[in-house]
N, C-alpha and C positions, 0 to 999 in steps of 0.2 A: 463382867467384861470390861478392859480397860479398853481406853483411846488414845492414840498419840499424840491428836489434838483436837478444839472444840470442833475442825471442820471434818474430822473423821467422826467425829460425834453426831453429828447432824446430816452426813449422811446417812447413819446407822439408822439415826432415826426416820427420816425421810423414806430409807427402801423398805422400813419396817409398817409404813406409814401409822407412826403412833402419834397421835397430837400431844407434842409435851407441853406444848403452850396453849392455854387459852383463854381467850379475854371475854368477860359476861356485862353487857352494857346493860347492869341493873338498871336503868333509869335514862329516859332522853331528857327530864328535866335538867336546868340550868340555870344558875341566878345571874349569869352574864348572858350577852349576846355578842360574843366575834364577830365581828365582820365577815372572815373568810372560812368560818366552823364550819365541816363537813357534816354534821348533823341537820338535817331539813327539818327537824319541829324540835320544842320545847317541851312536848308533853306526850306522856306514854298514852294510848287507845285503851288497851286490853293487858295491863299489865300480868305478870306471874305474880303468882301470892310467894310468900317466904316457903310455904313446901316445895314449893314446884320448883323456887334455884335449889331446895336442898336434894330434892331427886335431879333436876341437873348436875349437882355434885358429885353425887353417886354416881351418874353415869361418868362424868369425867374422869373420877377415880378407876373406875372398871374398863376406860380404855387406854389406859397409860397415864393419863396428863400430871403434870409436876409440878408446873405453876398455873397460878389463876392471876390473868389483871382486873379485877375493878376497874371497870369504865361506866360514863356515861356518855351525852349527857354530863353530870356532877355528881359522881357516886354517891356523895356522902349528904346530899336531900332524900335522899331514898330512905325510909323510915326503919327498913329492917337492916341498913348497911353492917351493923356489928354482929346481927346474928347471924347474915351470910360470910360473911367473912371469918369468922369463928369455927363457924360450920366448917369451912373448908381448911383449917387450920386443924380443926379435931381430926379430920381424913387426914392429914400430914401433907397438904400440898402448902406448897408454898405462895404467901401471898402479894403481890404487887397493887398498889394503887397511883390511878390516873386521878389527878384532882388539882382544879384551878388555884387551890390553897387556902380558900377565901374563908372556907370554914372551920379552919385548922385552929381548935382553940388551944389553950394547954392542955384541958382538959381532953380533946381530942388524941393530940400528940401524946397525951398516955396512956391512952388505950390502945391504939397503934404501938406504942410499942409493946405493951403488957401484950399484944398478938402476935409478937416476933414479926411484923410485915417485913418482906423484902426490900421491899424499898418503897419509898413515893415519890409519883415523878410530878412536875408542876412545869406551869408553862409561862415562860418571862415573854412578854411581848414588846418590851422597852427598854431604854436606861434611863429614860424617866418618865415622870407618874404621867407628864401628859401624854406623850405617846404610845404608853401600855393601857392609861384607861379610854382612850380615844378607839384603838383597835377593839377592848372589851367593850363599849360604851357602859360603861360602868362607874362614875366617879370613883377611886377611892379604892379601885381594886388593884391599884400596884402596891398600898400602905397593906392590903387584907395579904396580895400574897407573901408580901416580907414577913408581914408578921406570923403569917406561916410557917414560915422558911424558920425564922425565929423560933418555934414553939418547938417543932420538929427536932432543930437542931441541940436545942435542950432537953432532951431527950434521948440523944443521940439515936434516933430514926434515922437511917439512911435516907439521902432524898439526892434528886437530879434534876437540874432544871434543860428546859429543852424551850428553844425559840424558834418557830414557825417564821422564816426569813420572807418580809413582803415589803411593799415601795413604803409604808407607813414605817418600817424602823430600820431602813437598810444602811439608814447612817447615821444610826448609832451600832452598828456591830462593833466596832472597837469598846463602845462605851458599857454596853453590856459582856461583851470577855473581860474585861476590868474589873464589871460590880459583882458581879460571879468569882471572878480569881481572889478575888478580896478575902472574901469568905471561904475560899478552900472548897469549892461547891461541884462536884461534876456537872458539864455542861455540853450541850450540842445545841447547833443550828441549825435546821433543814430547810437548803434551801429550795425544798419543792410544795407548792401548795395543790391542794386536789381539791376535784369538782365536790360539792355535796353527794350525799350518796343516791339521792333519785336524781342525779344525771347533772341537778341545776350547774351550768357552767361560770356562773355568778362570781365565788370567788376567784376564779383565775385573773378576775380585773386587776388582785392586788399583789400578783407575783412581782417578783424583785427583779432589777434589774442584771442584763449579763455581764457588767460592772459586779454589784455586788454577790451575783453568786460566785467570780471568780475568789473575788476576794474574801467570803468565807472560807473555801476550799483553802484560798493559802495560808491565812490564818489559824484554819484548824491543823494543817500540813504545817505549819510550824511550832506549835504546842505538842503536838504528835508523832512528828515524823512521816505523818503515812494520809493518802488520800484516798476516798471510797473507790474499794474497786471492788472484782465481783472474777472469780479464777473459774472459769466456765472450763466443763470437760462433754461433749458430744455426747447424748444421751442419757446425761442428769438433767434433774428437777433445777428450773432458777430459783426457784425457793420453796419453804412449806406447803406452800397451795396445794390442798386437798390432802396433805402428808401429813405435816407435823404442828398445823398449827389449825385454831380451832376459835369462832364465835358465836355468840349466841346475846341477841335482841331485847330489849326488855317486852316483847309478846312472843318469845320462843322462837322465832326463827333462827335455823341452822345455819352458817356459813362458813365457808372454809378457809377464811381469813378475816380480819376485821376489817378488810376495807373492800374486803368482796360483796359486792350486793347485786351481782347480775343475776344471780339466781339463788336458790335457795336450795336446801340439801332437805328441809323438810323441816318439822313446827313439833316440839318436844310434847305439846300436848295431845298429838295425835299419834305420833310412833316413840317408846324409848328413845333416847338419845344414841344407848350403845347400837341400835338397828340400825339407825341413821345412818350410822359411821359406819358400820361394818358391810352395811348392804346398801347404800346410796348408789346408784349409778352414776349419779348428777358428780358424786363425790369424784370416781372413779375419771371421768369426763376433765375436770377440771384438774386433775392429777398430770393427766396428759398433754392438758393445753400448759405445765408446766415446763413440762419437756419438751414443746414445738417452743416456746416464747427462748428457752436457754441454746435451742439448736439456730433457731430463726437469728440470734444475733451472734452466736458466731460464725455463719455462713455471713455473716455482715461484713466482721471481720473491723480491722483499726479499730477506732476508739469504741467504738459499738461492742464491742469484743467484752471489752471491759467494765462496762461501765453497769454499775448497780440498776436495774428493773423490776417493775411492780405491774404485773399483771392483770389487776383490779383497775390501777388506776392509768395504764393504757388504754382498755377498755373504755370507760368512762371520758378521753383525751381524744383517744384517737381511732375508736370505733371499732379497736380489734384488741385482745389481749395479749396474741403472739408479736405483735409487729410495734416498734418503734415510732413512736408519733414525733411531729416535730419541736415541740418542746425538750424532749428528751433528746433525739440530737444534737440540738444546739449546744443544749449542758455538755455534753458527752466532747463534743467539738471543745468548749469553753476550759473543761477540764484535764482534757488527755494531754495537752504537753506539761502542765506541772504534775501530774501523774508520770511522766516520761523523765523531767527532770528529775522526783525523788526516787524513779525506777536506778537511775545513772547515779545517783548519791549514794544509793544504799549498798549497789555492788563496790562503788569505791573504797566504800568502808568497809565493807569485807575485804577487798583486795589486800588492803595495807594490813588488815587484821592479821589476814592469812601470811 
C-alpha cells in the first residue's frame, strides 16, 4: 500500500492501531543528573534479564513495530546494550538510540555503525561547558558529549541533537543554533519541559521564559519556514496514544507512550506482550481519551485549534489528559500569531507562484 503523504501514513497506522514505534527504556541508570530529567530514580529495582528484552522483541516484531528507541535512563550503562540492540536489528527493526553522548567512544561509534542504527539522538543543554554542565551537574560533560558528537560523526552515524529549552540556557539559544549550524548537525529545541513521571512537579521550576519560547519558535520558523502545528480533523486520534506508539520500563511495565505513566497496560512478565496489546482494555481506554483530547481542542477552537498536545503530559500539568492546562495556553497564545504570519507568507508565495 502506498501513501500520498507521511500524514496519510500515520493515520493508516493509527486506525490500524499497530505501534510502529517503540521505545524500551533498558535502564533508569544514569551517569548525569539533569536538573529537570523526567526520570524519578537512577536505578532499576527489578530489572529484565537480556532474554526477557529479547522475547520483548519478539513480541514487538509480531505486532507491527518498525523501529525501536534505546532509552534510558543512559542506555549504553546497561551491560547487555549491543546484544539488545543487535537482537533487534537480526528481527529487521530498525534502531534508534537516546544517549547523553558521554560514553560514545570511537570504539563505540563503530559498532553503532557496524548495526546500521538509525540515528542517535543526544541532548545539548548549553553553548557553553558551564551552562550545559551546570544543568547536568556533571563537570565535564559538555567536552564528553562533543566528543561524542566527534566520534559519531567519524563514522558517519546519523546523529541529532535536541535541547530541552529552560531559564538555565535560554540565552544562549542563539549560541547554541550557531554551535550546531557549524557542524552541519540536525537540531531542535523544545521549548516544553515535563513533570517527572511519578507526578514530582519539581522540574517545571526551570521552564523558559515566554520571552524565550517565542523566540525559539521564531528562530526555528526561520531556518524552516514552518511553526508546530497540529491539522486536527473531528473524530481523530491527537496522536499515537494507545495506537501507534508503544513503551516499555526496564521492570516490564507496558505503556502506551513513553511519557504515559498514568497507568499501565500490564507487566510483560506476567502476560505476552502481543496479549497486552491486542486485549488490553486499559490500551483500548486510552485510545479514546485520544480522540476526546483532539475533539476537546478543537471545539476550543483559535489558537487551541492548532497547536501541538501531549496527552501524558496534560495529565500530569493539569490533572486531566483531554483538556488544555494553562501552560499550554499561554504557548498556544505566545505562538499563534507567527504561526498566522508564516500561514499569510506561505499562501503569498503560492499566489505569485501560481
Amino acid at each position: 500500500m502506498q501513501w500520498q503523504s507521511l500524514s496519510d501514513y500515520r493515520r493508516a497506522v493509527r486506525s490500524a492501531a499497530i505501534p510502529s514505534t517503540a521505545y524500551l527504556e533498558i535502564t533508569y541508570r544514569c551517569n548525569w543528573r539533569c536538573l529537570f530529567c523526567y526520570n524519578p530514580r537512577h536505578h532499576d529495582l527489578r530489572p529484565l534479564s537480556l532474554d526477557d528484552w529479547r522475547g520483548v522483541i519478539d513480541g514487538l516484531r509480531a505486532i507491527g513495530a518498525m523501529t525501536v528507541t534505546l532509552t534510558g535512563g543512559e542506555a549504553l550503562t546497561h551491560r547487555n546494550f549491543f546484544e539488545i540492540a543487535g537482537y533487534a536489528r537480526d528481527l529487521r527493526l530498525a534502531v534508534k538510540l537516546y544517549s547523553n553522548g558521554s560514553l560514545i567512544t570511537p570504539e563505540v561509534a563503530r559498532r553503532l555503525r557496524e548495526l546500521r542504527v538509525a540515528a542517535v539522538e543526544m541532548s545539548l543543554h548549553g553553548a557553553t561547558a558551564a551552562v550545559h554542565d551546570r544543568a547536568t551537574e556533571r563537570p565535564g560533560s559538555f567536552e564528553a558529549l562533543w566528543a561524542g558528537v566527534r566520534a559519531l560523526s567519524a563514522e558517519g552515524v546519523r546523529l541529532k541533537l535536541k535541547t530541552p529549552l529552560t531559564r538555565l540556557n535560554e540565552h544562549e539559544i542563539d549560541g547554541m543554533m550557531a554551535l550546531v549550524a557549524d557542524r552541519g548537525i540536525e537540531y531542535r529545541i523544545d521549548p516544553q519541559i515535563a513533570p517527572r513521571d511519578d507526578g514530582d512537579l519539581s522540574p517545571l521550576g526551570f521552564a523558559a521564559s515566554p520571552e524565550a519560547i517565542l523566540k525559539t519558535h521564531e528562530r526555528g520558523s526561520e531556518s524552516s519556514g514552518r511553526v508546530p502545528v497540529s491539522r486536527r480533523r473531528l473524530g481523530e486520534p491527537n496522536c499515537g496514544l494507545g495506537r501507534s506508539t508503544i513503551a516499555i520500563d526496564p521492570e516490564g511495565n507496558v505503556y502506551p507512550c513513553l511519557q504515559w505513566r498514568t497507568s499501565s497496560l500490564g507487566n510483560v512478565r506476567d502476560v505476552p506482550l502481543v496479549e497486552i496489546w491486542n486485549h488490553s482494555a486499559e490500551r483500548a481506554h486510552v485510545a479514546r481519551i485520544a480522540v476526546e483530547a483532539n475533539d476537546n481542542l478543537l471545539r476550543a477552537g483559535g489558537d487551541l485549534a492548532d497547536q501541538p498536545f501531549c496527552p501524558a503530559i496534560a495529565a500530569l500539568r493539569g490533572g486531566s489528559p483531554t483538556e488544555p492546562y494553562p501552560a499550554l495556553i499561554r504557548e498556544a497564545a505566545i505562538v499563534d500569531p507567527l504561526r498566522r504570519r508564516r500561514a499569510k507568507a506561505a499562501s503569498v508565495a503560492v499566489g505569485l507562484i501560481a
